[in-house]
C-alpha positions in Angstrom: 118.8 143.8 105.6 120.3 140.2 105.9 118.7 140.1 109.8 115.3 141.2 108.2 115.8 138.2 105.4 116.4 135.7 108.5 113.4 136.6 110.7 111.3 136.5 107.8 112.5 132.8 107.4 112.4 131.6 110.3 108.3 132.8 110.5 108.3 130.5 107.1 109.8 128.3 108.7 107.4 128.5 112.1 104.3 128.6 109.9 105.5 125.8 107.9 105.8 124.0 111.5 101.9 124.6 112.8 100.1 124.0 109.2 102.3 120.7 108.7 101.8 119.7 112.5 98.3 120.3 111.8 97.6 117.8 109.3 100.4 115.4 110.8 98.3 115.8 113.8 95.2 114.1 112.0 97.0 111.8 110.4 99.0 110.6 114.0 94.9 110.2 115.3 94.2 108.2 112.4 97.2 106.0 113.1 98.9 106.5 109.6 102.5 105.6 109.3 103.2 109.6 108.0 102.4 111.2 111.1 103.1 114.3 112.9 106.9 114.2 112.4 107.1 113.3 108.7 104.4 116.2 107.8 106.2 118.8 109.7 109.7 118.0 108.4 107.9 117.5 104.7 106.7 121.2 105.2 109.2 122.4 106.4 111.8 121.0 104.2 109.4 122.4 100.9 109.4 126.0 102.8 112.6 126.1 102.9 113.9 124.8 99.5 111.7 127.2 98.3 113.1 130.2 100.3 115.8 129.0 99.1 114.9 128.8 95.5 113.9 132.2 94.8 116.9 133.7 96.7 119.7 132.0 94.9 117.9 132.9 91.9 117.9 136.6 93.2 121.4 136.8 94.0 122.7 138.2 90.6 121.2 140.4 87.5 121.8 140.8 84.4 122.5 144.0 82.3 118.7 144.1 81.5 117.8 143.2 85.1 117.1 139.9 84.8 118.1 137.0 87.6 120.8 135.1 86.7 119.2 131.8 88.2 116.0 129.8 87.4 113.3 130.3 90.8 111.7 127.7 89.5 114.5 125.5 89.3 114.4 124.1 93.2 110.8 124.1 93.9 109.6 122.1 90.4 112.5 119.3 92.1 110.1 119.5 95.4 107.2 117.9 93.3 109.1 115.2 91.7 111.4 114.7 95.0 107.7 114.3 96.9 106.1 112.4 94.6 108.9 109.7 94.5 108.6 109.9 98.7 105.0 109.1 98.4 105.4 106.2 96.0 107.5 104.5 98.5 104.2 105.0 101.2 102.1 102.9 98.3 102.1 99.5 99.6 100.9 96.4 97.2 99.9 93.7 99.4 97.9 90.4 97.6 96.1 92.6 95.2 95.1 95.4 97.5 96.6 98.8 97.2 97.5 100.7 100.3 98.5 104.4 101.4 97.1 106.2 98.7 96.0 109.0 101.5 99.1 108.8 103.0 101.3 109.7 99.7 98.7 112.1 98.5 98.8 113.8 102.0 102.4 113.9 101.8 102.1 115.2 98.6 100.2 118.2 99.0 101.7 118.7 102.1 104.9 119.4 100.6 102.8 121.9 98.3 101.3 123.7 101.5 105.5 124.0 102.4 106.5 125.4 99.1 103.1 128.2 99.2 104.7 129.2 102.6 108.4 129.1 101.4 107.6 131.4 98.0 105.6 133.9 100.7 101.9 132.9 99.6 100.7 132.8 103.1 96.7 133.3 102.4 97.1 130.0 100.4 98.8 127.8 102.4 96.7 128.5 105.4 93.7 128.1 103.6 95.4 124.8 101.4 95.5 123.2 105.3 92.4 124.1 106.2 91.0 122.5 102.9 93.1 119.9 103.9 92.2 118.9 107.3 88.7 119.0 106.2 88.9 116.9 103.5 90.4 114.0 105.9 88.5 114.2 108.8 84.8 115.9 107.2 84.9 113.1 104.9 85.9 110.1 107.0 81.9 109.4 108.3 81.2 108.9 103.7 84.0 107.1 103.4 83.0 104.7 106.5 79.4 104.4 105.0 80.8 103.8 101.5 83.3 101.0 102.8 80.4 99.5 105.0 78.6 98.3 101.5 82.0 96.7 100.4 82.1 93.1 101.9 84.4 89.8 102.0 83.9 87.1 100.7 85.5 83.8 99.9 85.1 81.7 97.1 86.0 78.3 95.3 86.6 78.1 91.9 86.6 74.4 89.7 88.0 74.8 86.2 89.3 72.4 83.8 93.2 72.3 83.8 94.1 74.1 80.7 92.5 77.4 82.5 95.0 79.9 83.9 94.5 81.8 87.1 95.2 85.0 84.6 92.1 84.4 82.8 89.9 84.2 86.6 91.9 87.6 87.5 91.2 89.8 84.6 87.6 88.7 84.9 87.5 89.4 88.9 89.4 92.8 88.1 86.8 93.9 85.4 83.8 93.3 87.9 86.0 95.8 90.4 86.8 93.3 92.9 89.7 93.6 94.7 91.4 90.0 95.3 93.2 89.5 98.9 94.6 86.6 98.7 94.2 83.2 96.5 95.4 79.4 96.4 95.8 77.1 94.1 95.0 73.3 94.1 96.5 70.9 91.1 94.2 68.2 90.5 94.5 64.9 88.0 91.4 66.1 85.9 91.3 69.7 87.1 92.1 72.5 89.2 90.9 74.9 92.0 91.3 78.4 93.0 90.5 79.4 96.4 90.1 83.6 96.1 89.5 86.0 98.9 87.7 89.2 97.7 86.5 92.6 98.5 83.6 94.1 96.4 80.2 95.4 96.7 77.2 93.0 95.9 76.8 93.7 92.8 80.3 93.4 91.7 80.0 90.1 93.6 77.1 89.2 91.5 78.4 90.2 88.1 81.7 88.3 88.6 79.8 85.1 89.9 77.5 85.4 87.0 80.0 85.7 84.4 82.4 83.0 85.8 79.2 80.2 85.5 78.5 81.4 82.3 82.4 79.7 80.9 82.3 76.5 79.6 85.6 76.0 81.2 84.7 76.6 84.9 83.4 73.3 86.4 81.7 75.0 89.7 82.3 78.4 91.9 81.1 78.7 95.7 80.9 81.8 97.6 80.6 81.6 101.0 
């Protein structure tokens, strides 16, 4: 009985493997810092806390027949445990937010891990399938969606008792995302030189409303 427990782990264990490998696979391709490595040993780690999870929990009974332990107890510690491990893949860089793919994929990864470890094998294959085709089907939108978002750079002239807050909370609100950004201290004013990324029209509505302040002197977009 215990050899028949092990064998079916270690095909848990295998499976876990190929699914993870196949989305680490896509994400090594794509150049992604989680790659092939970190996917398998983030499905493979899930599978097997949750093995593990519902057979400590199975181990002893009570008079009624109920499990002494909690199979739940392990595997609801895989979501938070993951979760934390995907923050960390967030990067904040001068405004821009980076790696949401990444943590997400590592995220659900880790869920594909724990479907395999509690024995749902139908829905972790199919999870990875869904998976894979979510991140390479829908690369070519996301390509054309990017390709509408541009860069631009711009100047902008206040009067000195205007704070750079007051220019980022307007920027933010048109949906722009701000790069990078300099400031200049003059005798009778100041500047902010802003790097941005945006669509037109966010472009359009931020410049608009920015000239429409008494307080800002000029603004160039180049």
């Amino acid at each position: 009985m215990s050899e028949a427990l092990q064998f079916v782990l270690l095909l848990k264990l295998a499976l876990a493997t190929v699914l993870g490998g196949a989305i680490g696979f896509e994400r090594e391709l794509a150049g992604k810092p989680a790659g092939l490595r970190t996917n398998i040993l983030i499905c493979v780690g899930a599978a097997l806390f949750t093995h593990l999870s519902v057979y400590l929990a199975q181990i002893g009974f009570t008079p009624d027949g109920r499990p002494y332990g909690d199979t739940t107890r392990i595997a609801a510690q895989i979501v938070s445990g993951i979760g934390f491990l995907g923050a960390g893949a967030i990067l904040h860089a001068h405004g821009a937010v980076l790696g949401l793919t990444t943590a997400a994929t590592i995220w659900v990864v880790a869920a594909v891990g724990a479907a395999v470890g509690a024995g749902a094998y139908v829905e972790g294959v199919g999870t990875s399938l869904l998976i894979i085709l979510v991140l390479v089907g829908l690369r070519p939108v996301e390509s054309r969606l990017l390709h509408r978002r541009r860069k631009v750079s711009a100047t902008v002239r206040v009067q000195r008792d205007l704070r750079f807050d007051v220019i980022e909370d307007i920027l933010r609100g048109c949906g722009l995302h701000i790069v990078s950004r300099r400031s200049y201290e003059h005798e009778s004013d100041r500047a902010f030189d802003v790097e941005l990324i945006g669509t037109s029209k966010q472009i359009d509505e931020a410049v608009d409303e920015l000239r429409r302040r008494q307080d800002v002197i000029s603004l160039t977009v180049d």
